[in-house]
PDB file of N, CA, C and O in Angstrom, chain B, residues numbered from 101:
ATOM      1  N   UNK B 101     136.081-194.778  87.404  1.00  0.00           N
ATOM      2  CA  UNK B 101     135.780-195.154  86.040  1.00  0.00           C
ATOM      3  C   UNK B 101     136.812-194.506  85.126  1.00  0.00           C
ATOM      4  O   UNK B 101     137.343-193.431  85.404  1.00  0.00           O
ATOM      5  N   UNK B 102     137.013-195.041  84.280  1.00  0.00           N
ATOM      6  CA  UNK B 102     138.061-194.874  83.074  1.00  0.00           C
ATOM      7  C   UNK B 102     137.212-193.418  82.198  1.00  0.00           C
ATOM      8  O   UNK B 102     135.997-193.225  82.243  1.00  0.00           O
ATOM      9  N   UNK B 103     137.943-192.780  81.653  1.00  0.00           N
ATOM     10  CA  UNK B 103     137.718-192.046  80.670  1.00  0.00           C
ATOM     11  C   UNK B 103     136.735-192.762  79.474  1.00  0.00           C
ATOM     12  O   UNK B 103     135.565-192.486  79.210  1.00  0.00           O
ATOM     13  N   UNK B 104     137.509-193.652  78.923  1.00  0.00           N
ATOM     14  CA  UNK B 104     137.114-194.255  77.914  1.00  0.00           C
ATOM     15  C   UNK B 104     135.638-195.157  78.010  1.00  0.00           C
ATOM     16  O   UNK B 104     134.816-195.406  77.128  1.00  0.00           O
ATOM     17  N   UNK B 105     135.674-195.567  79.597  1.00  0.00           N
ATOM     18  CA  UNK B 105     134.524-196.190  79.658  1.00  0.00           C
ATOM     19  C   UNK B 105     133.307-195.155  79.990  1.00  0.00           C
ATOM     20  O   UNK B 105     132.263-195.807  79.992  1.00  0.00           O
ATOM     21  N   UNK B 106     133.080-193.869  80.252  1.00  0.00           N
ATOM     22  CA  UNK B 106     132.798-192.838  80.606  1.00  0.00           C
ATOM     23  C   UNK B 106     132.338-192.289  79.288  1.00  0.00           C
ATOM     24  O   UNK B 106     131.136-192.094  79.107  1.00  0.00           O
ATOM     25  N   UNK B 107     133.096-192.066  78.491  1.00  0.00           N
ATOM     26  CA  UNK B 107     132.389-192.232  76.465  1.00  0.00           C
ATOM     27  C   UNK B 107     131.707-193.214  76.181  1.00  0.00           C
ATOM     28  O   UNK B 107     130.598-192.849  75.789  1.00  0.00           O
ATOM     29  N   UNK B 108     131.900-194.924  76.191  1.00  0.00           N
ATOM     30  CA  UNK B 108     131.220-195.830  75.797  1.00  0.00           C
ATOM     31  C   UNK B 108     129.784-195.632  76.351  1.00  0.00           C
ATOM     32  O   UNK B 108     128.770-195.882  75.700  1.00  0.00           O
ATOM     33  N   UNK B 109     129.810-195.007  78.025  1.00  0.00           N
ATOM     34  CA  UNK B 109     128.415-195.391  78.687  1.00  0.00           C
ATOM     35  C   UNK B 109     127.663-194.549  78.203  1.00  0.00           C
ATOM     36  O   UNK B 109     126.481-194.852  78.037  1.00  0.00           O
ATOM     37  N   UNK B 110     128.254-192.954  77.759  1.00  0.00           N
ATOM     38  CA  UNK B 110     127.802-191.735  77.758  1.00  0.00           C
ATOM     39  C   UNK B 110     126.681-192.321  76.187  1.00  0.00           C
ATOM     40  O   UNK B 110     125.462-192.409  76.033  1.00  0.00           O
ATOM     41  N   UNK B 111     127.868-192.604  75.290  1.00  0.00           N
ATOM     42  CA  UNK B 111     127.216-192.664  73.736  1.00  0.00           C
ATOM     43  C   UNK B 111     126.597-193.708  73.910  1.00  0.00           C
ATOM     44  O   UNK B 111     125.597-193.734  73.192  1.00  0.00           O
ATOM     45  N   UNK B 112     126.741-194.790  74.666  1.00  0.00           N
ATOM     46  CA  UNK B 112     125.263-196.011  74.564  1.00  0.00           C
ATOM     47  C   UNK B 112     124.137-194.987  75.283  1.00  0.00           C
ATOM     48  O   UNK B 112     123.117-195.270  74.655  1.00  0.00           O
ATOM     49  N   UNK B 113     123.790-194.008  76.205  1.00  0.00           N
ATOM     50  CA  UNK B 113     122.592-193.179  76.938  1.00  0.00           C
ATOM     51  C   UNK B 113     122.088-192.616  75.866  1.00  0.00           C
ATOM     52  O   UNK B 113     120.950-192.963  75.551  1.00  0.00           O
ATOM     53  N   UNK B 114     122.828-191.562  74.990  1.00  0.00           N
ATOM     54  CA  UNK B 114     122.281-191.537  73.597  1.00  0.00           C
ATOM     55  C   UNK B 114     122.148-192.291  72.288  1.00  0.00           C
ATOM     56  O   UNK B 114     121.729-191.698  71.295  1.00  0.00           O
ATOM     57  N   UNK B 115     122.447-193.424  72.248  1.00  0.00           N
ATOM     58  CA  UNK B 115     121.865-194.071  71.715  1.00  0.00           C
ATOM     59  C   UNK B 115     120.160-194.342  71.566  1.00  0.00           C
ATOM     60  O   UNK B 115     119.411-194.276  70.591  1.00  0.00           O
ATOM     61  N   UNK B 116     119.910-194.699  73.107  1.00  0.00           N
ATOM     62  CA  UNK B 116     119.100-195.462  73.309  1.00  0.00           C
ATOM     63  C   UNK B 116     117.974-194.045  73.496  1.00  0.00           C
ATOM     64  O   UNK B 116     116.798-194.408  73.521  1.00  0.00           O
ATOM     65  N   UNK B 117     118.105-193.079  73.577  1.00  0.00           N
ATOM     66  CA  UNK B 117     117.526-191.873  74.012  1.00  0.00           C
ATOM     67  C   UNK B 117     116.683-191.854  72.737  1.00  0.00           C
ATOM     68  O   UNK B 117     115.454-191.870  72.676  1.00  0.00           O
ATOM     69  N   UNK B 118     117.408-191.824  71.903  1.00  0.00           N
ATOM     70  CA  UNK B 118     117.317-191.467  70.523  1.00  0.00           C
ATOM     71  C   UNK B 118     116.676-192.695  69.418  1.00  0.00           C
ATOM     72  O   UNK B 118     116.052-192.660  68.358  1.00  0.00           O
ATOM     73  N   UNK B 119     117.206-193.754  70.306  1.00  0.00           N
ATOM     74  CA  UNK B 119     116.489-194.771  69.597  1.00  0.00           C
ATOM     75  C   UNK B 119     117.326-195.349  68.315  1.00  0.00           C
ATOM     76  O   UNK B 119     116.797-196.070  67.469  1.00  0.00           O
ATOM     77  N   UNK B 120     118.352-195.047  68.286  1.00  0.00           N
ATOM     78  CA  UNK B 120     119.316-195.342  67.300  1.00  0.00           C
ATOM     79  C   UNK B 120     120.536-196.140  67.437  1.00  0.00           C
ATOM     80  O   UNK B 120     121.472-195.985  68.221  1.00  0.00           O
ATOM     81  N   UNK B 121     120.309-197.231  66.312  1.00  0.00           N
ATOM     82  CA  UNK B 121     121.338-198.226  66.120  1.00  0.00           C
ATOM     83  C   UNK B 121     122.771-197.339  66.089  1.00  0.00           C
ATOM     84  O   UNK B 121     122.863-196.117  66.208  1.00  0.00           O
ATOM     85  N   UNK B 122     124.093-198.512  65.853  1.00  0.00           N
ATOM     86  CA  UNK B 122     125.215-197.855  65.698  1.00  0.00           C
ATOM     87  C   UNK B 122     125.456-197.546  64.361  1.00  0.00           C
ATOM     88  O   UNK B 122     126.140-196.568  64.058  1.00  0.00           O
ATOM     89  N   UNK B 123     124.901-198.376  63.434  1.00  0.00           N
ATOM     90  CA  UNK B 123     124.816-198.841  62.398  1.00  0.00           C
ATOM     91  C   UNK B 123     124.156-196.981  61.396  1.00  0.00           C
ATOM     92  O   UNK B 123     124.603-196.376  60.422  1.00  0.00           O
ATOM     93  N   UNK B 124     122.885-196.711  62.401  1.00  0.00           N
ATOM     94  CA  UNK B 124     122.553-195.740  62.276  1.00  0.00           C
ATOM     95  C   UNK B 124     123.710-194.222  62.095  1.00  0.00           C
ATOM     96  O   UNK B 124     124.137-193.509  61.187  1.00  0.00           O
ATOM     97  N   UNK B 125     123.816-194.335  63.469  1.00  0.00           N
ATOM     98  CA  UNK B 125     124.913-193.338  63.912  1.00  0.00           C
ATOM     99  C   UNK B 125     125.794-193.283  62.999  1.00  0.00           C
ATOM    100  O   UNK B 125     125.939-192.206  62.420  1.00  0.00           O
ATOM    101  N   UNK B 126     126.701-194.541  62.588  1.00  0.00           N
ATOM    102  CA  UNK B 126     127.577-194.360  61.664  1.00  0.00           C
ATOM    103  C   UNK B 126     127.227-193.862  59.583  1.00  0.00           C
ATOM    104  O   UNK B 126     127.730-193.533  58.509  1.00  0.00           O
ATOM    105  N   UNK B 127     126.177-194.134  60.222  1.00  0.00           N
ATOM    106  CA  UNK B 127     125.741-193.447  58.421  1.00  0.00           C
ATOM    107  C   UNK B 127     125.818-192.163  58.465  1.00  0.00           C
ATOM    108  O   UNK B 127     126.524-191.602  57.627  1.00  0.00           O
ATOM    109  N   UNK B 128     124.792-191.047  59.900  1.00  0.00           N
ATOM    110  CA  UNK B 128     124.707-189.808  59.717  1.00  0.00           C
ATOM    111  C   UNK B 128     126.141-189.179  60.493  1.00  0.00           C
ATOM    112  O   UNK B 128     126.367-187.969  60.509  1.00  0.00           O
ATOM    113  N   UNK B 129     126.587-189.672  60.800  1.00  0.00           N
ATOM    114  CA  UNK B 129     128.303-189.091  61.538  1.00  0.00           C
ATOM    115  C   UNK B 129     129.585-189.359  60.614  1.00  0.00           C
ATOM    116  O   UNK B 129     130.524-188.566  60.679  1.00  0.00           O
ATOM    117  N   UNK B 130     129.646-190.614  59.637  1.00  0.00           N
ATOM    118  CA  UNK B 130     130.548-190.586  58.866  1.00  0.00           C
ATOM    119  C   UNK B 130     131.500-191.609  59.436  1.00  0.00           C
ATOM    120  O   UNK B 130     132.374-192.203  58.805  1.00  0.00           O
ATOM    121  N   UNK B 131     131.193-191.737  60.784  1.00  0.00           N
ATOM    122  CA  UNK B 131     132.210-192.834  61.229  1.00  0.00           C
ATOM    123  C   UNK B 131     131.813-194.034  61.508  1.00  0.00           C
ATOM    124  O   UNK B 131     130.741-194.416  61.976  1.00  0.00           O
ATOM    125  N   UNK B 132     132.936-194.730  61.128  1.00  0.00           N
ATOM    126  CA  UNK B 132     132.771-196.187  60.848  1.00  0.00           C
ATOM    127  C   UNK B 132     132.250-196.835  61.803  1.00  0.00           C
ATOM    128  O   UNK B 132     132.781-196.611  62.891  1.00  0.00           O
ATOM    129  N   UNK B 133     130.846-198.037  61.805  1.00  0.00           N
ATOM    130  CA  UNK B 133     130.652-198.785  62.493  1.00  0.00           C
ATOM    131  C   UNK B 133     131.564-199.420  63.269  1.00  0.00           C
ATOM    132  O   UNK B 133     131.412-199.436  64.491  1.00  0.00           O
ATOM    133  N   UNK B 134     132.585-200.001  62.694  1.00  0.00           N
ATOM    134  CA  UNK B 134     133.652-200.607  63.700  1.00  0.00           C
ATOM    135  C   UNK B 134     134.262-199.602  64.688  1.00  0.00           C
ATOM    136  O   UNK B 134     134.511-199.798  65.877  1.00  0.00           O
ATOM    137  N   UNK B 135     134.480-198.338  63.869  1.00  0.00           N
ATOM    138  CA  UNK B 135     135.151-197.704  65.205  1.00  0.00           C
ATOM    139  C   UNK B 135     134.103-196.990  66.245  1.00  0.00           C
ATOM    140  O   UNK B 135     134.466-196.236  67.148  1.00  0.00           O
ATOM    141  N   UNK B 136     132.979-197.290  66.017  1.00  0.00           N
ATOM    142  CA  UNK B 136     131.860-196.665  67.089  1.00  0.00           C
ATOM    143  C   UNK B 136     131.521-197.966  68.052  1.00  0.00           C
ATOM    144  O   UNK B 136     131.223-197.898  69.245  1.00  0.00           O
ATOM    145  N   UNK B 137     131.636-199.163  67.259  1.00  0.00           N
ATOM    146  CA  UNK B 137     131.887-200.482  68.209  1.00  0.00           C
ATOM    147  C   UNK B 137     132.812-200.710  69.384  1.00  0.00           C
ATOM    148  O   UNK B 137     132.702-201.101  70.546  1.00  0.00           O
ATOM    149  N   UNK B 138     134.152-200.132  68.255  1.00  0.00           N
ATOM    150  CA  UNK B 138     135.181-200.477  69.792  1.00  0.00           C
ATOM    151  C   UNK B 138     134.724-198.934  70.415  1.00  0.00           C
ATOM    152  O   UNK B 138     134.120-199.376  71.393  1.00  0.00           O
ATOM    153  N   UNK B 139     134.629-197.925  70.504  1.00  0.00           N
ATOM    154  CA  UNK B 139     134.107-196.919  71.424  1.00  0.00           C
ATOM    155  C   UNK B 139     133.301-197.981  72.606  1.00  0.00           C
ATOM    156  O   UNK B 139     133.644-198.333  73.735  1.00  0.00           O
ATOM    157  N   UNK B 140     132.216-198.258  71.861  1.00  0.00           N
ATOM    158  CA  UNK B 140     131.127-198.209  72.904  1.00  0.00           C
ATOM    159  C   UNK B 140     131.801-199.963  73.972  1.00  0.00           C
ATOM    160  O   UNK B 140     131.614-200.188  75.168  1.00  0.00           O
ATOM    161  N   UNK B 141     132.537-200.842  72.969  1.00  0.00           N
ATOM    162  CA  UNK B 141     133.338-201.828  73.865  1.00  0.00           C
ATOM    163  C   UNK B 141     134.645-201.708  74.043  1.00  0.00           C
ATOM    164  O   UNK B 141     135.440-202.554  73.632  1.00  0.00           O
ATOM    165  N   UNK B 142     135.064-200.395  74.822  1.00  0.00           N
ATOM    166  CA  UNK B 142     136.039-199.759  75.306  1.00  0.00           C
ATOM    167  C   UNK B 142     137.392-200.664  74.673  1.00  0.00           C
ATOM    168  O   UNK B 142     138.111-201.368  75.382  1.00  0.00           O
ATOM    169  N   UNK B 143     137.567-200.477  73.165  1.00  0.00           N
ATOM    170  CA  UNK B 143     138.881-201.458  73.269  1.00  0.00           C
ATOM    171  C   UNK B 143     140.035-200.216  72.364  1.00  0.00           C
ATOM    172  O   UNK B 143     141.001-200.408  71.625  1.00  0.00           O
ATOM    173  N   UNK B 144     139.344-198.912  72.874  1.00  0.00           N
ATOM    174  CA  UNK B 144     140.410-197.745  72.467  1.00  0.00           C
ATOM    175  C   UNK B 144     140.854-197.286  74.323  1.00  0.00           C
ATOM    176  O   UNK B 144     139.994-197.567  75.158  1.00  0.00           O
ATOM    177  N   UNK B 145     141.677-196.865  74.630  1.00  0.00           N
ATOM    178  CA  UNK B 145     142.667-196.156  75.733  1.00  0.00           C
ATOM    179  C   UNK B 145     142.056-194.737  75.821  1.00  0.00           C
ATOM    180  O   UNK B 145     141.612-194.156  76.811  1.00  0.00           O
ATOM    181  N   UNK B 146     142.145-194.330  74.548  1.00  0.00           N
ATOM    182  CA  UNK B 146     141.937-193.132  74.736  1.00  0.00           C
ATOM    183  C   UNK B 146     141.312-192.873  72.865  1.00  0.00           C
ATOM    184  O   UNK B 146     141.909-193.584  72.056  1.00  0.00           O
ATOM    185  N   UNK B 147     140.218-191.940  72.279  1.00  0.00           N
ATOM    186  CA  UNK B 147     140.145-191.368  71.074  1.00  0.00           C
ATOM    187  C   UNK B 147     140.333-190.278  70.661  1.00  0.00           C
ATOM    188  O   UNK B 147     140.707-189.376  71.411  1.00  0.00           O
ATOM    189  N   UNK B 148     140.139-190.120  69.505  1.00  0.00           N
ATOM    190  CA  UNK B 148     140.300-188.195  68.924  1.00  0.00           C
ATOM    191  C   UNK B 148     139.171-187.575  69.462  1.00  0.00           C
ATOM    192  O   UNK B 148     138.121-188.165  69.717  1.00  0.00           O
ATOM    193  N   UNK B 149     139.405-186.277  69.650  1.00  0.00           N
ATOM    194  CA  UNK B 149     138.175-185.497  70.171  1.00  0.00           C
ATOM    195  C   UNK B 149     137.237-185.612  68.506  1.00  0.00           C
ATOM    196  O   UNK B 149     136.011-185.664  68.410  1.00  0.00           O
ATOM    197  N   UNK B 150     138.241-185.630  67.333  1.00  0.00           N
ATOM    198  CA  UNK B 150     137.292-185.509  65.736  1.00  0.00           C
ATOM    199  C   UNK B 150     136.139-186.378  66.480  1.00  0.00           C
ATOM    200  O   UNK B 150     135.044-185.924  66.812  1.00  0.00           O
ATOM    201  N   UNK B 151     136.502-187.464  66.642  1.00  0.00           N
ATOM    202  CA  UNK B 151     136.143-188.644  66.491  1.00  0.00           C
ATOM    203  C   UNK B 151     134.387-188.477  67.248  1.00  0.00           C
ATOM    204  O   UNK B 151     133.345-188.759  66.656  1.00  0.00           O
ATOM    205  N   UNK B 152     134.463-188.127  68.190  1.00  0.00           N
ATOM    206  CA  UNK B 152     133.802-187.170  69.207  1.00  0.00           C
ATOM    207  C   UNK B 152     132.569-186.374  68.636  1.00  0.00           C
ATOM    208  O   UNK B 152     131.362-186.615  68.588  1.00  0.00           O
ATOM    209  N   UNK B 153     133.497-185.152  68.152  1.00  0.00           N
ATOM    210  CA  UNK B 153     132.865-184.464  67.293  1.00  0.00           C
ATOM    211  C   UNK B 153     132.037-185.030  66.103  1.00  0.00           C
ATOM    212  O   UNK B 153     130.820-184.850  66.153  1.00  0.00           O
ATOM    213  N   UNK B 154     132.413-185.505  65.339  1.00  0.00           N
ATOM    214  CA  UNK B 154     131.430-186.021  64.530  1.00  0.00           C
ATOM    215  C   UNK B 154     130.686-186.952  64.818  1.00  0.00           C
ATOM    216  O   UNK B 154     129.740-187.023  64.033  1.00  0.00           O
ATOM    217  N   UNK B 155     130.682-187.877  65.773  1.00  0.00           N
ATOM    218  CA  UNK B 155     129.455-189.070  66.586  1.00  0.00           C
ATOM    219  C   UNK B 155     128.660-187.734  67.170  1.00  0.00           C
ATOM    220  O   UNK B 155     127.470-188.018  67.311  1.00  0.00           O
ATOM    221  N   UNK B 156     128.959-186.331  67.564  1.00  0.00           N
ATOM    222  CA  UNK B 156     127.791-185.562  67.974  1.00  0.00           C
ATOM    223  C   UNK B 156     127.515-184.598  66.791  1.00  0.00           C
ATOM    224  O   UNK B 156     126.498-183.911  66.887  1.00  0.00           O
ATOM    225  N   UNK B 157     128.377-184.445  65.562  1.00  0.00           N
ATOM    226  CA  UNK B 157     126.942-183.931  64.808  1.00  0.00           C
ATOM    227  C   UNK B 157     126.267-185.482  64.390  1.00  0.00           C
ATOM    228  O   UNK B 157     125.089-185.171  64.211  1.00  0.00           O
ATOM    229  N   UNK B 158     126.341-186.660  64.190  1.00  0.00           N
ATOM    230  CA  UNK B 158     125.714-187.430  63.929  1.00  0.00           C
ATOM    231  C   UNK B 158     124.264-187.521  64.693  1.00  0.00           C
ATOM    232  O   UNK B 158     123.225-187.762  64.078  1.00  0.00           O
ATOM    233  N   UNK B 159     124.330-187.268  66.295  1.00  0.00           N
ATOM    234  CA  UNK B 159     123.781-187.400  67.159  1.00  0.00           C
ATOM    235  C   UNK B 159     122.933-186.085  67.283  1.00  0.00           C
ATOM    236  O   UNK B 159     121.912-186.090  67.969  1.00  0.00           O
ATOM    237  N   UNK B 160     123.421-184.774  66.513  1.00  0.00           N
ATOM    238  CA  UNK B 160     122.749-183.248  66.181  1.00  0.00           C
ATOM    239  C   UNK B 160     122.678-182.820  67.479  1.00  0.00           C
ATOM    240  O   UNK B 160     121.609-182.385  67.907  1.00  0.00           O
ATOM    241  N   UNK B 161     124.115-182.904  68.501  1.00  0.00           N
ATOM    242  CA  UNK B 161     124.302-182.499  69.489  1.00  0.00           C
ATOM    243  C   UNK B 161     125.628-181.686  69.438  1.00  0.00           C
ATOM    244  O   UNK B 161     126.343-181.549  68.446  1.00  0.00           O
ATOM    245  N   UNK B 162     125.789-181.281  70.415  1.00  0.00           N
ATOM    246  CA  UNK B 162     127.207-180.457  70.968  1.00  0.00           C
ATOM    247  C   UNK B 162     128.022-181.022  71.512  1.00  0.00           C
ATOM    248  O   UNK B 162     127.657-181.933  72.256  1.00  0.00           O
ATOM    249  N   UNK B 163     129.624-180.698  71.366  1.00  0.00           N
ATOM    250  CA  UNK B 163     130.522-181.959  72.048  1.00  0.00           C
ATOM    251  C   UNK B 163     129.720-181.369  73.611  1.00  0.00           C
ATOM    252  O   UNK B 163     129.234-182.235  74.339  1.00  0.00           O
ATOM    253  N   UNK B 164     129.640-180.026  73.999  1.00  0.00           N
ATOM    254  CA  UNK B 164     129.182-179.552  75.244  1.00  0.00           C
ATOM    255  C   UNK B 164     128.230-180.345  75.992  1.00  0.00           C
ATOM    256  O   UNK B 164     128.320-180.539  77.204  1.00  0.00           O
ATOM    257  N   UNK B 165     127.005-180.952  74.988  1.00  0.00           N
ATOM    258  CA  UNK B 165     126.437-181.568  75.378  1.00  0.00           C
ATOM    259  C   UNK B 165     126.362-183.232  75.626  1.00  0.00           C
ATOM    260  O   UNK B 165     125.727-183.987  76.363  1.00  0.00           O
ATOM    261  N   UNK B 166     127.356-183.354  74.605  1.00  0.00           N
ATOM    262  CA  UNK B 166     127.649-184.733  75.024  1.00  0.00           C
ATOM    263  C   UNK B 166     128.424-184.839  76.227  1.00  0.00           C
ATOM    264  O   UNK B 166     127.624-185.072  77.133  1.00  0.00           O
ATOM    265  N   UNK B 167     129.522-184.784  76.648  1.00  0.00           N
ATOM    266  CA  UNK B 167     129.985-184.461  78.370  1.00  0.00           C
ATOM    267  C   UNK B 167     129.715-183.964  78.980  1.00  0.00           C
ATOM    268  O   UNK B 167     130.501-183.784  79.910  1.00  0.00           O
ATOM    269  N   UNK B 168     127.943-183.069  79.049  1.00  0.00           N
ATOM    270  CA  UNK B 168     127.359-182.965  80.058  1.00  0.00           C
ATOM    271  C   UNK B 168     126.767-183.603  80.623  1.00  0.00           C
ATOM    272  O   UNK B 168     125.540-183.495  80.622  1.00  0.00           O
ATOM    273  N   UNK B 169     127.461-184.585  81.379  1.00  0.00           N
ATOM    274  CA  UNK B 169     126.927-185.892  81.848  1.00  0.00           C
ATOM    275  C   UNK B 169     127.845-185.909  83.322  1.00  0.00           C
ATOM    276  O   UNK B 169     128.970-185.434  83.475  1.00  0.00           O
ATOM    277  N   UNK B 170     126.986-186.618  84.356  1.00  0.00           N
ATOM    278  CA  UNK B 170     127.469-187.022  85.999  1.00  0.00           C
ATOM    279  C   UNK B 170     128.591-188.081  85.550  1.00  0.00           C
ATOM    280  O   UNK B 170     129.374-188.161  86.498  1.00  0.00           O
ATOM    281  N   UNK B 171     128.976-188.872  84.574  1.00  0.00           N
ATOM    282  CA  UNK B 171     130.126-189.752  84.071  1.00  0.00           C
ATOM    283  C   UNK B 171     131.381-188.603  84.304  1.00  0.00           C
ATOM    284  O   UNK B 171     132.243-188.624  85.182  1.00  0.00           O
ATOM    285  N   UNK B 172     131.171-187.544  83.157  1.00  0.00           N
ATOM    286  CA  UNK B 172     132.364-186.763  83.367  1.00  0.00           C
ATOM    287  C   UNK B 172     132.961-185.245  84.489  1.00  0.00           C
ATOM    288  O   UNK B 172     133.617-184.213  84.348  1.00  0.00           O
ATOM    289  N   UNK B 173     132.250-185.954  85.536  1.00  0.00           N
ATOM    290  CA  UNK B 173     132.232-185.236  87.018  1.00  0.00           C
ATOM    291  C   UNK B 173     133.648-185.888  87.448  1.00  0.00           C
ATOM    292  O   UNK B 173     133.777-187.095  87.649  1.00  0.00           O
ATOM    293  N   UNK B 174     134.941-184.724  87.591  1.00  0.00           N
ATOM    294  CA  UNK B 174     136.459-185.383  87.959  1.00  0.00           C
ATOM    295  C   UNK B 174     136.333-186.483  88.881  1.00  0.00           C
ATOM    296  O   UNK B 174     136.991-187.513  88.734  1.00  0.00           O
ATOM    297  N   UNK B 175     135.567-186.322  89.765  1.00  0.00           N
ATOM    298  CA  UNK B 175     135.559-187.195  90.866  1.00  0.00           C
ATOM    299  C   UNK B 175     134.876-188.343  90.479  1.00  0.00           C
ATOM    300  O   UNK B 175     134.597-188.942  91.517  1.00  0.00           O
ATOM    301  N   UNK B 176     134.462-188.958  89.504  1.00  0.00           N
ATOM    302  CA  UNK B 176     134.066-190.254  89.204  1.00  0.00           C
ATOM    303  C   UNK B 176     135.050-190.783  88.137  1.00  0.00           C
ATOM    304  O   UNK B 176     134.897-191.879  87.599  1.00  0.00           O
ATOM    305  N   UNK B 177     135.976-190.017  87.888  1.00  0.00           N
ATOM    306  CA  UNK B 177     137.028-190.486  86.607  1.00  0.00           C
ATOM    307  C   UNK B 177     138.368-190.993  87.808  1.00  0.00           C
ATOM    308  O   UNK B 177     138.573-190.494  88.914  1.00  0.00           O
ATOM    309  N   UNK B 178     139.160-192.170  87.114  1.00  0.00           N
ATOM    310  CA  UNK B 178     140.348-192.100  87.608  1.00  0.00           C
ATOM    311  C   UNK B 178     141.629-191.114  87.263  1.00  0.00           C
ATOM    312  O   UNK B 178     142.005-190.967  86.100  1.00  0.00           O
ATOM    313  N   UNK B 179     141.954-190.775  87.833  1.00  0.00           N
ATOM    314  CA  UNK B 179     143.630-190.068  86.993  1.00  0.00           C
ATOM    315  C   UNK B 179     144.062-190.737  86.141  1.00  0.00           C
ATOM    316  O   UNK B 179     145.090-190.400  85.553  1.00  0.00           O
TER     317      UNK B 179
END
């Protein structure tokens, strides 16, 4: 799995955890609906860690806790 797709899957799990639109997310994080769109439909390569960071205070999490996830285990990522 891609990096990038490894973020999209991660932030759709909290989404849905949480019960929250993107629409949502992007009000209390600051970042733009569109760019939490292409996140979650992988049409970035790679993003800013900011970017990151603020979808998890939006989310009132830790970047720590957001990549504590079996997605970002080396051995399920490609090089």
């Amino acid at each position: 799995m891609k990096l990038n797709e490894a973020v999209s899957e991660r932030l759709q799990e909290l989404l849905l955890e949480r019960n929250m639109t993107q629409y949502q997310l992007s009000m209390k994080s600051g970042v733009p609906k569109s760019t939490i769109g292409n996140l979650v439909h992988c049409q970035y390569d790679s993003m800013k860690l900011r970017i990151i960071h603020e979808l998890c205070q939006g989310l009132n999490i830790t970047i720590s806790e957001f990549f504590n996830s079996n997605l970002f285990n080396e051995e399920n990522l490609e090089p």
